[in-house]
C-alpha positions in Angstrom: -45.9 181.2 114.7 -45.9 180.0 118.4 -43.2 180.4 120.8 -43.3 176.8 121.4 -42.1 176.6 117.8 -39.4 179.2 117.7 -38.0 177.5 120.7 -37.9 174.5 119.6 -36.5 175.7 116.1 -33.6 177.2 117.5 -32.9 174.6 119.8 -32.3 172.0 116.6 -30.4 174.5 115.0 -27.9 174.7 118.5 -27.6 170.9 118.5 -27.0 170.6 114.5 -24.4 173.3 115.0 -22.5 171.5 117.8 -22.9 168.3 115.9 -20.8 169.5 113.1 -18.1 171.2 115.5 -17.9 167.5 117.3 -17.7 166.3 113.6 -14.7 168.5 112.4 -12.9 167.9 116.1 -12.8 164.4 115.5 -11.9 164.4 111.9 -8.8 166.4 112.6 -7.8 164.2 115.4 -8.0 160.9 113.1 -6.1 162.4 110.0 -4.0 159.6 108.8 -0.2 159.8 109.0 1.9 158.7 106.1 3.9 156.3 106.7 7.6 155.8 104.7 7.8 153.1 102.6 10.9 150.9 103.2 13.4 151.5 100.7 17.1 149.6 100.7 20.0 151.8 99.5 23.4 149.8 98.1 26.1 152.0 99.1 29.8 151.4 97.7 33.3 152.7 98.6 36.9 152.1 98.1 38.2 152.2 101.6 38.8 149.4 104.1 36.1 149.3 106.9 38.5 151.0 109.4 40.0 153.6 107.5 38.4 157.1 108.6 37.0 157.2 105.5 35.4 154.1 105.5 34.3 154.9 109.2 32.8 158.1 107.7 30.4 156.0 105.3 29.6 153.9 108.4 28.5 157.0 110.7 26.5 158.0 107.7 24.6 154.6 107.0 23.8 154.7 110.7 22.5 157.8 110.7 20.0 157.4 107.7 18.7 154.8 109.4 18.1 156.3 113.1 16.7 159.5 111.8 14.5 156.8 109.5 12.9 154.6 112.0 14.6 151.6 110.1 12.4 153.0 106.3 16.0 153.1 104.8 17.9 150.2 105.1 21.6 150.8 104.0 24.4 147.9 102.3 27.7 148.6 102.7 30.0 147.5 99.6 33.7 148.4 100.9 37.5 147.9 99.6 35.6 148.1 96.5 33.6 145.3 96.4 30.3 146.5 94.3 32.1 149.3 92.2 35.9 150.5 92.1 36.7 154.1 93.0 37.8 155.4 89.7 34.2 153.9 88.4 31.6 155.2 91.0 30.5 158.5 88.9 29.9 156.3 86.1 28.2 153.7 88.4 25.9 156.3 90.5 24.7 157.8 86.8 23.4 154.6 86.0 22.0 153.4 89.2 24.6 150.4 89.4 25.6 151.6 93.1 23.1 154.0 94.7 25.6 155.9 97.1 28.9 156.7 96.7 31.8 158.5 98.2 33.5 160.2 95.3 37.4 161.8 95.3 37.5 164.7 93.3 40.5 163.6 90.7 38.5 160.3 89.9 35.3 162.4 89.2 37.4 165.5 87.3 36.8 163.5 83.2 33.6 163.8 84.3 33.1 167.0 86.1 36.0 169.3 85.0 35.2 172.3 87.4 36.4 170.3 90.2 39.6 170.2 89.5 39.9 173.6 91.4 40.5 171.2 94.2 43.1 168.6 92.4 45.4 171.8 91.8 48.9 171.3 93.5 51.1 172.8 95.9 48.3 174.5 97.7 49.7 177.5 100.3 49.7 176.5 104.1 46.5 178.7 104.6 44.8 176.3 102.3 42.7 174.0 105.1 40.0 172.0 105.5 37.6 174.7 106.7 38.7 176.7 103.7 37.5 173.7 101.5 34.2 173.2 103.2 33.9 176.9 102.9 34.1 176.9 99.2 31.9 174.0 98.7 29.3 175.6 100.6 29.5 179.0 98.3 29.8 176.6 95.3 27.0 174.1 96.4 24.3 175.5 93.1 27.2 174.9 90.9 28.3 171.1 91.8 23.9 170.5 92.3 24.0 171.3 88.0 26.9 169.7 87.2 26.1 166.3 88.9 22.6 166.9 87.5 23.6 166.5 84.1 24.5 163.2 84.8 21.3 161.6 86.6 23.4 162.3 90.4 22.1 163.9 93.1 25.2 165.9 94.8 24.3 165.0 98.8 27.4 167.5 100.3 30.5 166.3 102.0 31.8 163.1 103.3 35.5 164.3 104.5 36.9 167.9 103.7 40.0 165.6 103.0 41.4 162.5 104.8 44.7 165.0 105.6 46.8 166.4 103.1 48.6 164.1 100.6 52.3 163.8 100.8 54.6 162.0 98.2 56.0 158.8 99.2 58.5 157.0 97.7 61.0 154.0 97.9 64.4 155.9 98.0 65.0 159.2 99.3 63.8 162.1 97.4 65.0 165.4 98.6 65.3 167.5 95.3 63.8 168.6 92.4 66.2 166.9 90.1 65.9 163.7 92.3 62.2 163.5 91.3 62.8 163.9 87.4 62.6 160.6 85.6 60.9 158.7 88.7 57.4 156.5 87.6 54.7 157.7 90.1 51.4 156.4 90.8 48.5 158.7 89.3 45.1 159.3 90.5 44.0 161.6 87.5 43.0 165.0 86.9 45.3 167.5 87.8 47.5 165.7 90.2 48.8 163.6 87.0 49.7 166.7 85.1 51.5 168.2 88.0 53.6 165.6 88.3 54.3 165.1 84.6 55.2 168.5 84.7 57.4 168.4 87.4 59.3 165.2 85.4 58.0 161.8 86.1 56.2 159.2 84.3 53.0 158.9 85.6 51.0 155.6 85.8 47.0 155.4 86.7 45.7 153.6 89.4 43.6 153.1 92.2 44.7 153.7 95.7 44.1 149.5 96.5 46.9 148.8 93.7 49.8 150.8 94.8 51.6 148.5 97.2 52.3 146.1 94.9 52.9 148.5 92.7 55.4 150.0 95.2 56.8 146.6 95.9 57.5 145.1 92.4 58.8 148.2 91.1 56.1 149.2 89.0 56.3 152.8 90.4 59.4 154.3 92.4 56.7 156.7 94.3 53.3 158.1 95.1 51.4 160.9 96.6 48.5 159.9 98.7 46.3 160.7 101.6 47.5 159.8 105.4 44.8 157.6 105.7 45.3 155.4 102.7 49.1 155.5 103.6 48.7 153.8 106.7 45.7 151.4 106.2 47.6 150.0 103.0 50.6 149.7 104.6 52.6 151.4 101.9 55.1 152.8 105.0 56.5 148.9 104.1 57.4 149.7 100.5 58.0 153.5 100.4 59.0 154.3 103.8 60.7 157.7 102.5 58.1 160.9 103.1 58.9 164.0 101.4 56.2 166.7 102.6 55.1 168.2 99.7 51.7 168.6 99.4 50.6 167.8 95.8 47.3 167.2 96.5 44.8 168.4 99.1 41.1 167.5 98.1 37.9 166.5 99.7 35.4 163.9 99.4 32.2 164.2 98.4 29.1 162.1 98.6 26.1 161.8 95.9 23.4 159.4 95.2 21.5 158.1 92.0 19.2 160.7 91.2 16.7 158.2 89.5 16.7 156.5 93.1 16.7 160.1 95.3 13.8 160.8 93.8 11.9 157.5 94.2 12.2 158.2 97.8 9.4 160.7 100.0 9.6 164.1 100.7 10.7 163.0 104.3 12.9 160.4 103.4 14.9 162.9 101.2 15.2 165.3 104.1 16.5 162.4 105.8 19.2 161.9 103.5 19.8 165.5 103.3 20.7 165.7 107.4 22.1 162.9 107.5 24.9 164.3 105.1 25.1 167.4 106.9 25.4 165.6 110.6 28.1 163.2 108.7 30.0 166.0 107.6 30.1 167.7 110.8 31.3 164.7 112.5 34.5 163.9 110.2 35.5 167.4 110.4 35.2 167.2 114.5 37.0 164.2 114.4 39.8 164.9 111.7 42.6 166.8 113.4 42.3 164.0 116.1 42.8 162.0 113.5 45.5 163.2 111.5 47.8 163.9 114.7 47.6 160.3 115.4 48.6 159.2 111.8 51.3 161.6 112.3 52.6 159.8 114.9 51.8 156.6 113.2 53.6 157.2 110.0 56.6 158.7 112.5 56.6 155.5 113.9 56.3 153.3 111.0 58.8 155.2 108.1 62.5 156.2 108.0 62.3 159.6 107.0 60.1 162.9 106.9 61.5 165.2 104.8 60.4 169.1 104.2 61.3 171.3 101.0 63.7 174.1 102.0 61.9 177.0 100.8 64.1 178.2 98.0 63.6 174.4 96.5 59.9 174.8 97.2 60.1 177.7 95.2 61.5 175.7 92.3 58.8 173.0 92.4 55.6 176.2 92.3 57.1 177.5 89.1 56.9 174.3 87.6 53.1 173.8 88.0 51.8 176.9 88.6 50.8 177.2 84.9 48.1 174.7 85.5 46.1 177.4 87.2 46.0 179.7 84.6 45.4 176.5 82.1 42.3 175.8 84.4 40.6 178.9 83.9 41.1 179.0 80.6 39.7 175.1 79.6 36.6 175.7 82.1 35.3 179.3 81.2 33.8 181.9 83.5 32.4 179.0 86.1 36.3 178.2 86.8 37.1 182.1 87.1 34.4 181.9 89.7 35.6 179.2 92.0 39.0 180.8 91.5 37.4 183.8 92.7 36.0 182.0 96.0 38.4 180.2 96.5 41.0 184.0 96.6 38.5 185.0 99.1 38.6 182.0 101.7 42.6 182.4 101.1 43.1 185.9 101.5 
């Protein structure tokens, strides 16, 4: 063999070799990128558009679709225009509404382990970072339970929308005072607390208690700060007693069926977008709360707080229903009760 031939040999093999680097450069260089599909989410809530909690679903919608480029278009259905509140679990499990903001005592028929937050006459050291801490540690357990019922558990909306006080149309200062009054219900355990503590309780949602209030229909309620003062209800039950019955957060899921017709990316999307949403309420909320203190100052005639021995009288009542949780919900409740010790501690 010459070494005009070798040379030559070799020389082909050097420029086949290079070709196929110049090949497998450019090939990674031109690997296609995927590209979301547009999807449009319908996204319901109970609140008006101002409250902070309808300002909450806004800051989320606009999120989803910054981080998104515009793939996930969002409708906002307030004041309970696609789906009332006590009917959203239902409506997310069937894909009637495709996001909702859920309050724990409308969800409790469905999800009984969350009435760990609907149990009354929490102590003082009972705050919103204390809730947000036990949803965190309890995340795998609210992911099964909304599971079972075709909803993908997002996280939080609001740790709360301030702690509920009970309003009512006369002065209420005592225990006795309360006995035989009708009150407004929101379900789970807030009903039974107050059944327990003597009134006649009446459901209904949060949009139906002025007139309620105002025709009679109920002498009193116990409701957020937020819903307080967007529904006006300082006009019909200007008469504050601070007793914190209730104290609960809101939390925020989707259709599952729908979550998981969306990419890989798309969900992440979602996923921060929650997490970001949450992170701004909670920022945002004493700010909040300090100026509906002043606003409810403003707008009612009285803000009453228990003496402590009458305080006393009104935790012997319900405590009970703490005991009574443990034992309807098994060894999950013992372990949210056992969280929740630790944050309180």
């Amino acid at each position: 063999m010459s070494k005009k031939f070798i040379k030559l040999f070799l020389m082909t093999i050097m420029v086949l070799l290079l070709a196929l680097a110049l090949v497998a450069c450019g090939g990674a260089k031109e690997a296609p990128q995927a590209v979301d599909k547009e999807v449009s989410l319908n996204v319901g809530h109970y609140f008006p558009a101002e409250d902070f909690r309808g300002q909450t679903v806004q800051k989320w919608a606009d999120l989803v679709q910054e981080l998104s480029k515009g793939s996930i278009k969002i409708n906002i259905f307030p004041n309970e225009q696609l789906v009332k509140g006590k009917e959203g679990f239902q409506a997310l499990s069937q894909g009637i509404v495709d996001v909702y903001p859920l309050l724990t005592s409308y969800v409790s028929g469905q999800v009984p382990l969350l009435d760990i937050f609907n149990l009354p006459l929490h102590p003082d050291n009972y705050t919103d970072d204390v809730i947000l801490k036990i949803l965190d540690e309890s995340r795998p357990i609210w992911e099964e339970q909304f599971a079972k019922n075709n909803i993908k558990y997002l996280g939080v909306a609001n740790t709360s929308a301030g702690p509920s006080y009970c309003y009512f149309s006369k002065p209420v200062h005592t225990l006795e005072q309360f006995k035989g009054l009708k009150m407004r219900g929101a379900g789970g355990l807030l009903d039974e607390a107050m059944t327990m503590l003597g009134s006649s309780v009446t459901f209904m949602s949060a949009a139906e208690q002025y007139m309620a209030l105002q025709t009679g229909t109920v002498d009193g309620c116990s409701t957020t700060f937020s819903s307080y003062i967007s529904g006006k209800v300082y006009e019909v039950a200007p008469y504050q007693l601070r007793v914190k019955l209730f104290h609960a957060p809101y939390l925020i899921a989707m259709n599952m069926t729908k979550y998981n017709s969306l990419s890989p990316n798309q969900q992440k999307i979602i996923m921060e977008a929650t997490k970001k949403t949450q992170e701004w309420s909670s920022q945002k909320l004493d700010e909040i709360i300090k100026e509906q203190e002043a606003t409810i100052k403003a707008n009612s005639k009285e803000m009453y707080t228990l003496p402590a021995d009458e305080f006393k009288k009104w935790d012997e009542v319900v405590k009970p229903l703490y005991n009574k949780y443990v034992e309807k919900n098994g060894a999950e409740a013992q372990k949210l009760m056992d969280i929740r010790a630790k944050y309180l501690k």
